[in-house]
Residue, then its C-alpha position, 0 to 999 in steps of 0.5 A: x514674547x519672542x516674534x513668532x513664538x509662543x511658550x506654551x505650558x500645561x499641566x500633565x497628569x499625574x500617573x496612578x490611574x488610566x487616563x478618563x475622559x475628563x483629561x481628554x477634555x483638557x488635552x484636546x482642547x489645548x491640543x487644539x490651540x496648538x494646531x490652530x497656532x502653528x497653522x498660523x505659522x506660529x513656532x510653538x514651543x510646548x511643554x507638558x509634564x507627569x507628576x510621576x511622585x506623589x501621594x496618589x501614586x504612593x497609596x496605589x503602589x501601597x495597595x498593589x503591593x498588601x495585594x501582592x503580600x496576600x498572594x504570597x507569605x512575605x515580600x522581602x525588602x518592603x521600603x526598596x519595593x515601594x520604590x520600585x512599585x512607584x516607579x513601575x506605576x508611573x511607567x505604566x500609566x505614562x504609557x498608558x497615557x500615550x496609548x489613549x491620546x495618540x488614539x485622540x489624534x493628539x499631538x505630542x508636545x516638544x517636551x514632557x519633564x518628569x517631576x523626578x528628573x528635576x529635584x536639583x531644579x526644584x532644591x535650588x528654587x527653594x533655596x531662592x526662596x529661603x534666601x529672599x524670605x518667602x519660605x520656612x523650615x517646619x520638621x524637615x520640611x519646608x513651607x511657602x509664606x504666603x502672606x510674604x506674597x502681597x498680590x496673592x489670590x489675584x488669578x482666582x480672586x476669591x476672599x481670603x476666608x474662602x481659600x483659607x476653607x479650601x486650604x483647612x482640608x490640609x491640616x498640617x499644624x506645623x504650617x504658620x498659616x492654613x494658605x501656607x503650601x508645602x514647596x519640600x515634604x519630609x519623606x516618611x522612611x519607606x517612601x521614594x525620597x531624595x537628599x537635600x539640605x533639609x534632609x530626605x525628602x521629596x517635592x510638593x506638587x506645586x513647585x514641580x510645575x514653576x522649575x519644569x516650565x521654566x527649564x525649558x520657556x524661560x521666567x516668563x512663559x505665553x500660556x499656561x493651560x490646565x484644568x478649571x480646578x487647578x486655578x486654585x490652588x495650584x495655579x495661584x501657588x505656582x504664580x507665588x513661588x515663581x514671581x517670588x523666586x524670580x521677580x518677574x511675571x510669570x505668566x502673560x495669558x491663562x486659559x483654563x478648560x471647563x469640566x466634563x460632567x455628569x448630571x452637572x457634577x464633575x467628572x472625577x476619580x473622587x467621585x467615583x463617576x469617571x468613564x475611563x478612555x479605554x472603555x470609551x473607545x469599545x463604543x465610540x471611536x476615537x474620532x467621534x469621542x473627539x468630536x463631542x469634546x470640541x462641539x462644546x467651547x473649551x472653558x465651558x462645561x460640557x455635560x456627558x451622556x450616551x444621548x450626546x455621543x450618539x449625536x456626535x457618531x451621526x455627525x462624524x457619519x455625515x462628514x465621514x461619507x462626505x470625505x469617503x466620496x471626495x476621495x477620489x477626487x482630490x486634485x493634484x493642484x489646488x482649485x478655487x470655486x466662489x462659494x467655497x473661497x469664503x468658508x475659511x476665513x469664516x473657520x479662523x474666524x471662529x478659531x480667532x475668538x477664543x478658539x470657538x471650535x463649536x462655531x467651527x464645527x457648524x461651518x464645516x457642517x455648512x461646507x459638507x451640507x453643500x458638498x453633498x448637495x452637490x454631489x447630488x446633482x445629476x451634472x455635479x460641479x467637479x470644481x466646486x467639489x474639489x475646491x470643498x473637499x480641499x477646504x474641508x480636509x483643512x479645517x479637519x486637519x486643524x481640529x485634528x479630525x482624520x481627513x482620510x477615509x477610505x475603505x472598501x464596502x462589502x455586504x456587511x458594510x452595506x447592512x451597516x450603513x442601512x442599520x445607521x439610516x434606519x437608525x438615523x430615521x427614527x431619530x428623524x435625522x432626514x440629513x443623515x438618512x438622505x447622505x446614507x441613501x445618496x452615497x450607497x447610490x453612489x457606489x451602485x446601490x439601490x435601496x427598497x423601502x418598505x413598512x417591514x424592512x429595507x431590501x438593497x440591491x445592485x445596479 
């Protein structure tokens, strides 16, 4: 590890649908663990790539174009239109990607390889891998040993005959055994394909990740990160075509985030239980959608329901009126009050322990509970005031929460924010509803309640 350096991989989606909140888990969190990293003066080098060829993809391209078919009589050139439609996918959801993660306030990585853009990369690997024993050809397509690779299974730890049940899903007969994985597939005549020394072909899924990560850290990279579901078996292939190809360890630190679930079952497109982020974000904001995903730690499962992001818009309420109403304060120079001093040490505290962002969160709400106390008072202390909304902004800025709010009211925002309170009330949320009150006062609004109603006026 270079000194102040850290390569940084995690593996991307792969491009034949919109992207559901289960990938939001996965790409804040380690978005995330890259501010938290360079807010430590870290140089992070990061890299995440599209699996933009793939079975998936394929079928998806299939399918638009029988659709297409059944709007017209014919549809010339069928084999050059898979290609095409392949490719028109894959553009899409890139695109789409992009769209919905700078909605989520996460930053771009430094890299983001397509799979297509390194087939010489991954020809040569292979190559390395015949030439050293631990690969076979089978029908034009080629297959990685495993039992060549002795630590095999050392990530997932599971028993042999508990990968080899997971591996008989695949039941290609030309493999010499079920944990054997395909590093090359013989293409089938009308699907994208590419030349080799084996013939037509494409890449497996996994080989992709081990040649895009090492095009750009190097045989040896800090982290890698995905999904919970990749450790097998793609995490644990990926560490036996690198570490075999290149003789060196592949990886120093693995982080994996939990699942997003609903009823305790995994959110997923299999499953047919997926809320995608499109339509997320007709609801919730993407503010608030970010802030239920990091009150829970990364590696744990987090459980999805309205109940919860209802919980996670009350919150973001409450810090949104404490940053609405410090606005206008924030000083030019920077200035420290003794109470406040502490709250970040205790911030990167949580942030040092495996990056514990729901630890975090309650430190903030510590710093917003006491800001707002202040701003209570009759005789507010200005210092202690600019000094939290300083430390505030900052710890925001490191979980990638926006930082500034500012907007004007009008009646119909005033009504709104009675709605909220009112709403907040019944749910007995007296924090919420008294923050509400207190910033509506603030800005020169008197609330009148009654047992029918809330009247308002100005003073």
């Amino acid at each position: 590890m270079k000194k102040g350096q850290v390569k940084m991989y995690v593996c991307g989606v792969t491009v034949y649908d919109g992207c559901h909140l289960g990938h939001a888990r996965a790409y804040v969190a380690f978005d995330i663990i890259y501010r938290f990293l360079e807010y430590k003066g870290y140089k992070v080098i990061y890299v995440q790539n599209f699996t933009d060829v793939d079975d998936k993809i394929i079928n998806r391209a299939r399918k638009e174009l029988k659709e297409l078919i059944a709007h017209r009589s014919s549809l010339k050139g069928k084999e050059d239109n898979l290609k095409k439609k392949v490719r028109e996918i894959s553009r899409r959801y890139i695109k789409a990607y992009f769209t919905v993660m700078d909605k989520l306030n996460v930053k771009r990585a430094g890299y983001y390889p397509k799979a297509t853009e390194n087939i010489k990369g991954m020809i040569r690997m292979i190559e390395t891998l015949i030439d050293k024993g631990f690969a076979y050809e089978a029908a034009g397509s080629i297959y990685f040993q495993v039992s060549k690779f002795k630590t095999y299974g050392r990530l997932s730890r599971r028993p042999q005959d508990e990968m080899v049940n997971v591996c008989r899903i695949d039941k290609d007969k030309r493999k010499k055994s079920p944990l054997d994985f395909a590093l090359w597939k013989r293409s089938k005549p009308d699907e994208p394909s590419w030349p080799s020394p084996w013939g037509e072909g494409r890449p497996g899924w996994h080989i992709e990740c081990s040649v895009m990560s090492q095009k750009y850290l190097g045989e040896t990279l800090d982290i890698h990160g995905g999904g919970s579901d990749l450790v097998f078996p793609h995490h644990e292939n990926e560490i036996a075509q690198s570490e075999a190809s290149t003789g060196k360890p592949f990886v120093r630190y693995w982080m994996h985030n939990g699942f997003v679930t609903i009823n305790k079952e995994k959110m997923s497109k299999s499953l047919g239980n997926i809320f995608t982020l499109k339509e997320l974000f007709q609801k919730y904001s993407p503010a608030v959608t970010r802030l239920f995903l990091i009150s829970t730690h990364y590696r744990s499962p987090i459980d999805f329901s309205p109940q919860r992001l209802e919980d996670a818009r009350r919150k973001w309420e409450r810090i949104t009126i404490c940053l609405e109403k410090g606005s206008a304060r924030f000083p030019k120079k920077r200035v420290v009050h003794s109470k406040i001093k502490n709250f970040i040490s205790r911030f990167e505290n949580c942030m040092n322990d495996d990056f514990n962002t729901a630890g975090a969160i309650g430190v903030i709400f510590e710093l917003v509970g006491l800001i707002n106390k202040e701003f209570g008072k009759n005789n507010p202390e200005e210092k202690l005031i600019q000094t939290g909304y300083q430390e505030l902004t900052e710890m925001l800025g490191v979980l990638g929460l926006p930082t500034k709010i500012v907007k004007k009211i009008d009646d119909k925002d005033i009504e709104g924010l009675i709605k909220k309170r009112n709403e907040a009330r019944l749910a007995k949320d007296w924090v919420l509803a008294d923050d509400i009150r207190q910033d509506l006062k603030k800005r020169g609004i008197i609330l009148e309640d009654s047992q029918k109603e809330t009247k308002w006026r100005k003073f």
